[in-house]
C-alpha positions in Angstrom: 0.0 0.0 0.0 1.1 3.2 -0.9 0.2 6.5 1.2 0.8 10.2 0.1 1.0 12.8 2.4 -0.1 17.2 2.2 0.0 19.4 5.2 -2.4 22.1 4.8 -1.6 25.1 6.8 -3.9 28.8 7.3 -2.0 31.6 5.4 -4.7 34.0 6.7 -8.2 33.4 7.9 -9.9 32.4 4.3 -6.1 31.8 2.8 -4.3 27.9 2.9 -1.3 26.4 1.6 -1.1 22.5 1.3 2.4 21.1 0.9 3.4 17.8 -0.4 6.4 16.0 1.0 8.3 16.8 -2.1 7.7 20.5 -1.2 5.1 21.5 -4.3 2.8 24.0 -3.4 -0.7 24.6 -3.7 -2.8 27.6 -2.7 -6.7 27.0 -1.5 -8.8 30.2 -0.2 -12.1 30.2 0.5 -13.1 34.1 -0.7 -16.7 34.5 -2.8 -15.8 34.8 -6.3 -15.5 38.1 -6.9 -12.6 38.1 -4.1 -11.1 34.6 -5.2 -7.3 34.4 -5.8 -7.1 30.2 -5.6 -9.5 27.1 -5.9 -11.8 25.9 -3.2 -11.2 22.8 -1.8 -14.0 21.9 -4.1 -12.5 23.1 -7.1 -9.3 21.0 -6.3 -11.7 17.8 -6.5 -13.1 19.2 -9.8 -9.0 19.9 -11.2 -7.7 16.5 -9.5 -10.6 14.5 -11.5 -9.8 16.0 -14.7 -6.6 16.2 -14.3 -6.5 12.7 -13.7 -8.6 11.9 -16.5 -6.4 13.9 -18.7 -3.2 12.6 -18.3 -4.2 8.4 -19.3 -6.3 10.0 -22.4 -3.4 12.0 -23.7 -0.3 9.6 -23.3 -2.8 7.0 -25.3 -3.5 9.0 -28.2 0.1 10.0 -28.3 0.9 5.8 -27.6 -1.7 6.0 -31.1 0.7 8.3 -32.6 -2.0 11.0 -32.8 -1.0 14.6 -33.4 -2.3 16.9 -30.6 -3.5 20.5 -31.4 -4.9 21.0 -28.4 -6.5 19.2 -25.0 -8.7 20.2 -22.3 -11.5 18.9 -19.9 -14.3 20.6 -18.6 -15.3 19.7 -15.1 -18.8 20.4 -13.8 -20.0 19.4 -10.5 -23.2 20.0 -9.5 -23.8 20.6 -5.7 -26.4 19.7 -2.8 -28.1 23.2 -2.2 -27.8 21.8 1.7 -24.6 22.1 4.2 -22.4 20.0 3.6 -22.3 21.1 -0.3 -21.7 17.9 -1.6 -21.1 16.7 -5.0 -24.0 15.4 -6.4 -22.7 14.4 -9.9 -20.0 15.6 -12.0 -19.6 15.7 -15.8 -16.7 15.8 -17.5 -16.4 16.9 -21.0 -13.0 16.2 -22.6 -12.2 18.0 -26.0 -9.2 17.0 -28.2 -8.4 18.5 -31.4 -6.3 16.4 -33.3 -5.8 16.2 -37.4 -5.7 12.5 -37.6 -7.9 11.0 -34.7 -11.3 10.2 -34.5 -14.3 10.7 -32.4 -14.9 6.9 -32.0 -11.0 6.2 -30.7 -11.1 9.1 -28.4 -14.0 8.1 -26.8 -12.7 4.4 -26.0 -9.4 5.9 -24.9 -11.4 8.1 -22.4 -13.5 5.6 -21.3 -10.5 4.0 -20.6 -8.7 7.0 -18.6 -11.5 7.5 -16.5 -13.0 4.6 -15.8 -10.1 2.2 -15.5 -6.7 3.8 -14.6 -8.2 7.3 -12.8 -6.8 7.0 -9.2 -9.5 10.1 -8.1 -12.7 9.0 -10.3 -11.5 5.3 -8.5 -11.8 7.1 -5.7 -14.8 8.8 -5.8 -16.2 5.5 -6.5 -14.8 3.8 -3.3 -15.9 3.6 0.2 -13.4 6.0 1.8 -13.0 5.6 5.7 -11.0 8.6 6.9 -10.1 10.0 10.5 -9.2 12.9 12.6 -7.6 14.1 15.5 -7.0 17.3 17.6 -3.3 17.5 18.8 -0.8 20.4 19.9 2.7 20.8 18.7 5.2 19.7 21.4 
């Protein structure tokens, strides 16, 4: 089993940073969108799932020997109007543009990407037991 690790820590009282062991950095805040300078936390679920999605689709059409103009997914969650905000569903729309593939191939090798090698959509899927616990630094 292998575990991954991210500290999150408040930069200011609507600002946090979450640091991998490896040291990358990624900022969260929590301002209403006129005042946002990062993702939510739900955004980050949104990018992690395409993100995820993206990077299986794209080394298999390149596996294909497909030229790539251009790639990008669309992530849209849609949300319980109740606390907690929840994810009720999510669509992905992926869009390729590519001389020399076709609509049929892309669509296996997304199928694929998501629904096969996708750690997060895998995820998602899963029962997920998680914990907590209140402690003060020595």
């Amino acid at each position: 089993m292998s575990k991954r690790n991210v500290t999150v820590r408040m930069k200011a009282d609507l600002e946090y940073e979450a640091i991998n062991t490896q040291g990358n950095k990624v900022d969260i805040d929590m301002y209403d969108p006129e005042d946002k300078k990062a993702q939510s936390p739900m955004d980050l679920l949104l990018s992690a799932l395409a993100g995820c999605g993206s990077v299986d689709a794209v080394l298999m059409m390149k596996k294909k020997r497909r030229e790539i103009m251009d790639f990008y997914v669309e992530a849209e969650g849609d949300r319980n109007d109740g606390i907690p905000a929840y994810y009720k569903s999510i669509h992905l729309n992926f869009v390729l543009v590519s001389p020399d593939a076709t609509e049929e191939e892309f669509k296996k090798v997304v199928a694929l990407s998501v629904d096969k090698y996708c750690s997060v959509a895998s995820s998602l899927k899963s029962e997920i037991t998680y914990s907590s616990q209140v402690k003060r630094p020595v």
